[in-house]
VOGU-3710 file (C-alpha; in Angstrom, 3 decimals, decimal comma):
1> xxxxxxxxxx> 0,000/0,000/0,000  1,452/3,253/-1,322  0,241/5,512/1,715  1,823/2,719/3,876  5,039/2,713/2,614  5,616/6,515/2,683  4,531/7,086/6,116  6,373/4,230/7,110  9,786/5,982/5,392  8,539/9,176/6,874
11> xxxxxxxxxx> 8,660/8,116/10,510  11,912/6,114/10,250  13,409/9,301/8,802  11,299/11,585/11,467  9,948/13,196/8,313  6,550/14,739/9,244  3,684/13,463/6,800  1,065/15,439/5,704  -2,189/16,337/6,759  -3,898/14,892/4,139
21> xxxxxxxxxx> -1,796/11,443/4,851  -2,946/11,647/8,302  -6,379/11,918/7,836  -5,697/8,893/4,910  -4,992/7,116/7,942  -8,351/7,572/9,711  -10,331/6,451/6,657  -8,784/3,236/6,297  -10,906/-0,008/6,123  -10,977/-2,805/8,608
31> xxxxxxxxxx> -9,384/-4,987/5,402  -6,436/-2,774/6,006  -5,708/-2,402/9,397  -3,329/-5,729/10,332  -1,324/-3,610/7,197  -1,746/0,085/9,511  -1,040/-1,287/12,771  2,030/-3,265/11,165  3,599/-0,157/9,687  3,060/2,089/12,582
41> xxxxxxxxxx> 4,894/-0,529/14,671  7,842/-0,449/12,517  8,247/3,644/13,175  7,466/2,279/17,079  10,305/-0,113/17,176  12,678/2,217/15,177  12,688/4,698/18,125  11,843/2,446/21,571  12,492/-1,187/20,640  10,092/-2,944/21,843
51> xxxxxxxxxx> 9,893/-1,907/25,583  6,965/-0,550/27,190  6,849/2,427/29,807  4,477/1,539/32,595  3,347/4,960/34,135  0,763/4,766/37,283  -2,010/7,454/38,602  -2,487/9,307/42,033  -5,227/10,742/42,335  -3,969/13,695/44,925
61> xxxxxxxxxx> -7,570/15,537/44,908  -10,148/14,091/43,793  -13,392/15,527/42,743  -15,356/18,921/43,203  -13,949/21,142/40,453  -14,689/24,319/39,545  -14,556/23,561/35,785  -16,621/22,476/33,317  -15,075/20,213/30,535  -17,447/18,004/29,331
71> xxxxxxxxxx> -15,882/15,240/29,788  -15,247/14,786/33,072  -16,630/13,129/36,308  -15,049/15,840/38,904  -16,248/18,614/36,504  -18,899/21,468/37,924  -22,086/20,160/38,457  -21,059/16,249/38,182  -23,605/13,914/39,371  -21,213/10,777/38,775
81> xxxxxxxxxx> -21,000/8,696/41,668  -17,173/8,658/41,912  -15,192/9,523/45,062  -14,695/13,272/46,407  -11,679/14,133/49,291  -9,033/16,671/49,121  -5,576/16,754/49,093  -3,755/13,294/50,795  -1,215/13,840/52,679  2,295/13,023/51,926
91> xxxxxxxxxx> 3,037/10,320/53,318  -0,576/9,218/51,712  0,405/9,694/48,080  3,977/7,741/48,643  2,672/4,987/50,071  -0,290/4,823/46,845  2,936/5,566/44,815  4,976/2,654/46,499  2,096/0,388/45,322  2,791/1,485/41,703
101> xxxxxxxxxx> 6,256/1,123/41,867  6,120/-2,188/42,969  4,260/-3,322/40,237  6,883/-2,076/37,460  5,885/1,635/36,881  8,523/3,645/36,524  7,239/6,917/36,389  4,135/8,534/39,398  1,712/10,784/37,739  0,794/13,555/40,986
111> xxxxxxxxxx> -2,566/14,507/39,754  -4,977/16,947/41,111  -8,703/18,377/40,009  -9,101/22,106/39,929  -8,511/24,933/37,567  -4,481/25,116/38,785  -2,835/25,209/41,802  -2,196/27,970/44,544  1,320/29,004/45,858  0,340/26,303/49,013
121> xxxxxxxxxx> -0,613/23,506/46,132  2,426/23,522/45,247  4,321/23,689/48,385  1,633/20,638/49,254  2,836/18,667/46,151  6,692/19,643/46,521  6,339/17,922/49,833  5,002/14,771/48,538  7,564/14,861/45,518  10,208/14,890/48,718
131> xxxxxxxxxx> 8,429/11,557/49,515  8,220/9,922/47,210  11,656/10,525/45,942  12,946/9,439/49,216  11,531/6,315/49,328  12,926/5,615/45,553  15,123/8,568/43,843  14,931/6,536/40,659  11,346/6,997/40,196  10,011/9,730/37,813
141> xxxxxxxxxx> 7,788/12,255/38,702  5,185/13,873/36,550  2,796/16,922/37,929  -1,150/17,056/36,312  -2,193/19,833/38,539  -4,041/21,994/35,705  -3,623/26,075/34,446  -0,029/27,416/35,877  0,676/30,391/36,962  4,023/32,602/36,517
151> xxxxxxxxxx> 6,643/30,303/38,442  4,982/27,690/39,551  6,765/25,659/36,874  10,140/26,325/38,372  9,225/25,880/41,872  8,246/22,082/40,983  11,049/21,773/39,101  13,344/22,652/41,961  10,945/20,102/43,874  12,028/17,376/41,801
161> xxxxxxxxxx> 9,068/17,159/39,453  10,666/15,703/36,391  7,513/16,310/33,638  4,108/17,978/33,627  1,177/17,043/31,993  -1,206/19,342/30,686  -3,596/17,935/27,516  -4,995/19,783/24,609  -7,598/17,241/24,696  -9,475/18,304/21,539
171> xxxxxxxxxx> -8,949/20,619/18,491  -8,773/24,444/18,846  -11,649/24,765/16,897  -13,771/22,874/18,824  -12,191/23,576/21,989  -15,092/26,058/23,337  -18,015/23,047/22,747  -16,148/21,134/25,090  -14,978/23,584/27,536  -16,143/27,268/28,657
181> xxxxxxxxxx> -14,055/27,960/31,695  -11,095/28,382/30,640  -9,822/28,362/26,453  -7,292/26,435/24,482  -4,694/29,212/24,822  -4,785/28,550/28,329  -3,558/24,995/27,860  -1,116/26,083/25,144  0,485/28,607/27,925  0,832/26,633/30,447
191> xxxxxxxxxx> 2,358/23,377/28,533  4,393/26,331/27,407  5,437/27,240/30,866  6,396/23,611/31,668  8,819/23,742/28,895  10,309/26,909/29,734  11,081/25,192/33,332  12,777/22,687/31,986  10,544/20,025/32,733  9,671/17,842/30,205
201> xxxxxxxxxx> 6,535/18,006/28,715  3,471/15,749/28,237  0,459/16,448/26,398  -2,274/14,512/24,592  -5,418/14,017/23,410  -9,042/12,641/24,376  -10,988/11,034/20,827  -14,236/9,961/20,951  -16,071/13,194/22,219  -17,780/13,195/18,675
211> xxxxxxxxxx> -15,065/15,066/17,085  -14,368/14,485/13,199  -11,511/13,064/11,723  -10,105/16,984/11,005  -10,260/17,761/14,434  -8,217/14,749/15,477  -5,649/15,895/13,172  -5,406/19,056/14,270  -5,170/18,477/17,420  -2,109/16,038/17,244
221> xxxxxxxxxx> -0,695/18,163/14,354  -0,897/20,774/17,163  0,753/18,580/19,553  3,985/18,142/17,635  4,312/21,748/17,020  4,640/22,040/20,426  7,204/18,908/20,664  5,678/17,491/24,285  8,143/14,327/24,917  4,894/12,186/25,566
231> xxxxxxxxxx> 1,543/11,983/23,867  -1,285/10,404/25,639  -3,867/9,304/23,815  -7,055/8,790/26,031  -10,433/7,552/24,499  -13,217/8,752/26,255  -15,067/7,106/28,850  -18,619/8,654/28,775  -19,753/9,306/32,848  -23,338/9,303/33,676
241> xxxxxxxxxx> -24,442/12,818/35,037  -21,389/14,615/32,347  -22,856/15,893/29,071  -21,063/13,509/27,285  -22,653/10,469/28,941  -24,367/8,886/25,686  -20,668/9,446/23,567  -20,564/5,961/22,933  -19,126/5,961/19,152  -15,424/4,610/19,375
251> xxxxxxxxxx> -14,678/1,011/18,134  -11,626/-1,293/18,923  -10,584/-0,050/15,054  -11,182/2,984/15,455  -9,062/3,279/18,144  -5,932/1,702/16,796  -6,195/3,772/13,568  -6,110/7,070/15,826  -3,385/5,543/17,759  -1,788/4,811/14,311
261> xxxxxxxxxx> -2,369/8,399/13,028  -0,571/9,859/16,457  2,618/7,257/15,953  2,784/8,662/12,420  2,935/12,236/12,915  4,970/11,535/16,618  7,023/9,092/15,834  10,058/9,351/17,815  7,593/10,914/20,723  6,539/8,387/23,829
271> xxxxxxxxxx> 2,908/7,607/22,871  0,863/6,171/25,635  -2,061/4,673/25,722  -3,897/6,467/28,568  -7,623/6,259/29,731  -10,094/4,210/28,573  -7,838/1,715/27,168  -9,571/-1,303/28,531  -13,405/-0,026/27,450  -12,677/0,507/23,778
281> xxxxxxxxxx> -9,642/-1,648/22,838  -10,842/-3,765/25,088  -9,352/-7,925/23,660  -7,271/-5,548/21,353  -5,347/-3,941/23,535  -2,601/-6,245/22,637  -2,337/-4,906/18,840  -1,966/-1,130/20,449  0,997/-1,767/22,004  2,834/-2,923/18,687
291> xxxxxxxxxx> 2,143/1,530/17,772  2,148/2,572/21,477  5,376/2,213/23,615  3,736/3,303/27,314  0,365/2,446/29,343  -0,769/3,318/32,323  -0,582/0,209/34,802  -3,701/-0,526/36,757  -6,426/2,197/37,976  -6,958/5,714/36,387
301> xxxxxxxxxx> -8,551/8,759/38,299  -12,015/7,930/38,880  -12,389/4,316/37,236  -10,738/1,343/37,428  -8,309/-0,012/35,127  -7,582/-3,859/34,269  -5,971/-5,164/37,575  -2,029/-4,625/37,501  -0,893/-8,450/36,690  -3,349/-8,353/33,615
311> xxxxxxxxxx> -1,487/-5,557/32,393  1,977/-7,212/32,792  0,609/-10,186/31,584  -0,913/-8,661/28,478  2,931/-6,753/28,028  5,046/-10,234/28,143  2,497/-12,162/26,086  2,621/-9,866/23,308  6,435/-10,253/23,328  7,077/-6,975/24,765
321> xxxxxxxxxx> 9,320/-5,998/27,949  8,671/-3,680/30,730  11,152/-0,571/30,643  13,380/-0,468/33,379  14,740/2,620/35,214  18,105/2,179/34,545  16,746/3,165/30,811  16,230/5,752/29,033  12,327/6,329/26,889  13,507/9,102/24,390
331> xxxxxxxxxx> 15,742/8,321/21,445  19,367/9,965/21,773  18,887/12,885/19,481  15,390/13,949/21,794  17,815/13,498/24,498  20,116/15,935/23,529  17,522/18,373/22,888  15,787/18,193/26,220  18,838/18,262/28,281  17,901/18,923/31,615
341> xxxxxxxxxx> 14,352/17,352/31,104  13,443/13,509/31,473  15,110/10,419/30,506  18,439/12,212/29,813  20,160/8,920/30,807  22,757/7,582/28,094  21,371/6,114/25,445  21,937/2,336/24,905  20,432/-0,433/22,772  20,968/-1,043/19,058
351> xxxxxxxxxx> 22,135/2,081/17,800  23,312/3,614/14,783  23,474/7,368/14,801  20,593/9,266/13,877  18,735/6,091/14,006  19,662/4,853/17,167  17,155/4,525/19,617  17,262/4,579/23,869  15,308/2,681/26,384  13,587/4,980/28,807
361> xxxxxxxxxx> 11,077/8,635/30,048  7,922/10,554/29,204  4,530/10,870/31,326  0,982/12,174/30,975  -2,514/11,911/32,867  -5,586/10,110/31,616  -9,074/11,763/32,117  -11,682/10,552/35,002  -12,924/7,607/34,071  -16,776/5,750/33,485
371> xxxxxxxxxx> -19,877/4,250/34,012  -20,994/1,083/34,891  -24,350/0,542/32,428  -27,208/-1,156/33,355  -27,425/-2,530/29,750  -25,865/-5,922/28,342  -22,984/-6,000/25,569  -24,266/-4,485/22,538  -23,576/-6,415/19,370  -19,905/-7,073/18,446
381> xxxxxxxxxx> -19,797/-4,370/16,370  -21,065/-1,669/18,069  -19,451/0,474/21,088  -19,894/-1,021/24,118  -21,330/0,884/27,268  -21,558/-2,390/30,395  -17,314/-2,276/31,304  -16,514/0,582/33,013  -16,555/0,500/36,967  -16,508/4,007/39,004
391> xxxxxxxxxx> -13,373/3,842/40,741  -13,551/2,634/44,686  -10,127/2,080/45,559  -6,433/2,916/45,824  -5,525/6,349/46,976  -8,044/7,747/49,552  -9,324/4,845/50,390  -8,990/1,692/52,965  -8,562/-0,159/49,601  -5,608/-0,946/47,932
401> xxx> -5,086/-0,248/44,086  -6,657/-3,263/41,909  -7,906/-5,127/45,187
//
């Protein structure tokens, strides 16, 4: 297949494709997508091997927002069912974080609900940071917190925050259907501000909140101008009582030719596959991480995830290895570039110059996280709405992660 072939010598070359070769991708048929997933996977083992990242949530805050995105449970005016404290102490968050670490994650994703944090936030999360770092100062630390302010993205550097996360979720155009409280400028600034820190920089993307197949490209066309070392991808998981509660239009497919699309345009860029994973991949999950090199192991914010060992098991079945932290996620040359920022570890691996690739960093926070339906499946080829549980343990509860 033509298209194939020249996105495939695009992405081993880091050659950008076009937009109308992107969206190419998108409107491929279920014939050809063995062909797409095969061809994004050899861009994905070009640049990380064939190691995968495991990255693992704390929820620091949950619930009781001021904002309104759409598609979220802790958003204004959320009637979802999901669980509501405020911040957990220190000691708290390491010991959630411990759990993580012990099941292979190399990287602790500090997130937090709200429009951004105060000056006391951050002193809050520095303090955890400290924690958590002194329990393991090999594990990476990534800070979802929301809007910065002026400084704030130094002072967590200094912390030891190695990456923040801060996602443009959905196209600029559309960006005010989805959001009124604050704009997409807003996100651009302050994924802007994380830069200019020196921390390194995730960003991604949430599909399936009935955007079109333009939108999706310009939002991850977006993305790569603004070179984040980690894309997650997150496919929405509709919550009752959010206005996108009857979103239900993503297949297993669809999915991997989005996650296809992103490796194309990002191809020497950590792409993880962040929340909602399990709901729409769902037995295919497999096949996404021959494009995606990093997951999220185990529970998200507000839903649970696939229980930690499934997620291990799924990684070593499919002939892939868990990254250690001893390596590095970004390819040498990204390395270089972000000197001071994550993963700057030396490179290692089968290398060859501008080809060679590393083993090890990135980050990034899925959204809240789903419904449980009162419905049965739906029929095989439809979206499915009965396998998403509101999240009821882990952090902030008596209940361990994935009990």
């Amino acid at each position: 297949m033509d298209l194939l072939d020249t996105l495939t010598d695009k992405g081993l070359r880091r050659e950008l494709p076009t937009r109308e070769e992107a969206l190419a991708v998108l409107a491929t048929t279920d014939d050809e997508l063995l062909d797409v997933v095969a061809a994004a996977g050899r861009v994905r083992r070009q640049w990380f091997g064939r190691r995968v990242k495991l990255n693992y949530l704390v929820n620091l805050k949950s619930g009781l927002c001021p904002e309104d995105c759409s598609y979220c449970s802790q958003r204004l005016g959320s009637k979802a069912e999901i669980l509501k404290y405020t911040w957990l102490k220190p000691d708290q968050a390491a010991e959630a974080a411990a759990a993580g670490v012990a099941g292979g994650a190399k990287r602790v994703c500090l997130v937090a609900s709200g429009r951004g944090p105060t000056d006391r936030d951050i002193d809050r999360v520095a303090d955890t940071i400290a924690a958590i770092k002194g329990a393991d100062e090999q594990v990476e630390v990534c800070a979802c917190l929301g809007l910065l302010s002026d400084n704030q993205a130094e002072r967590l550097k200094a912390a030891g925050a190695d990456a923040y996360n801060h996602n443009l979720n959905t196209s600029e155009s559309t960006y005010g259907d989805i959001t009124t409280t604050h704009t997409y400028a807003d996100r651009v600034d302050t994924v802007a501000k994380a830069h200019g820190a020196g921390l390194s920089a995730c960003s991604g993307l949430i599909a399936g909140m009935g955007e079109s197949d333009e939108d999706l490209v310009d939002v991850v066309f977006a993305l790569r101008e603004l070179d984040p070392d980690s894309v997650p991808v997150n496919f929405l998981i509709p919550f009752e009582g959010t206005p996108l509660a009857e979103e239900w239009n993503l297949t297993p497919q669809r999915c991997l030719r989005i996650l296809a699309m992103v490796r194309f345009v990002c191809p020497d860029i950590e792409v993880r596959i962040a929340g909602g994973r399990e709901v729409h991949l769902r037995s295919m999950q497999p096949l996404g991480l021959h494009i995606a090199n990093s997951i999220f192991l185990g529970d998200y914010l507000t839903s649970e995830g696939q229980a930690g060992q499934a997620d291990l098991d799924m990684i070593k079945d499919a002939g892939f290895e868990v990254e250690g932290a001893e390596q590095t996620t970004l390819p040498r040359h990204r390395v270089t570039a972000s000197a001071g920022g994550c993963g700057g570890a030396s490179a290692c691996g089968d290398q060859n110059d501008d080809t060679a690739h590393a083993c090890g960093t990135g980050g990034g926070c899925g959204p809240c996280g789903g419904h449980q339906a009162d419905e049965a499946a739906t029929e095989d080829d439809e979206a499915r709405t009965d396998l998403v549980r509101v999240r009821r343990r882990g952090a902030g509860t008596e209940l361990a992660p994935n009990a």
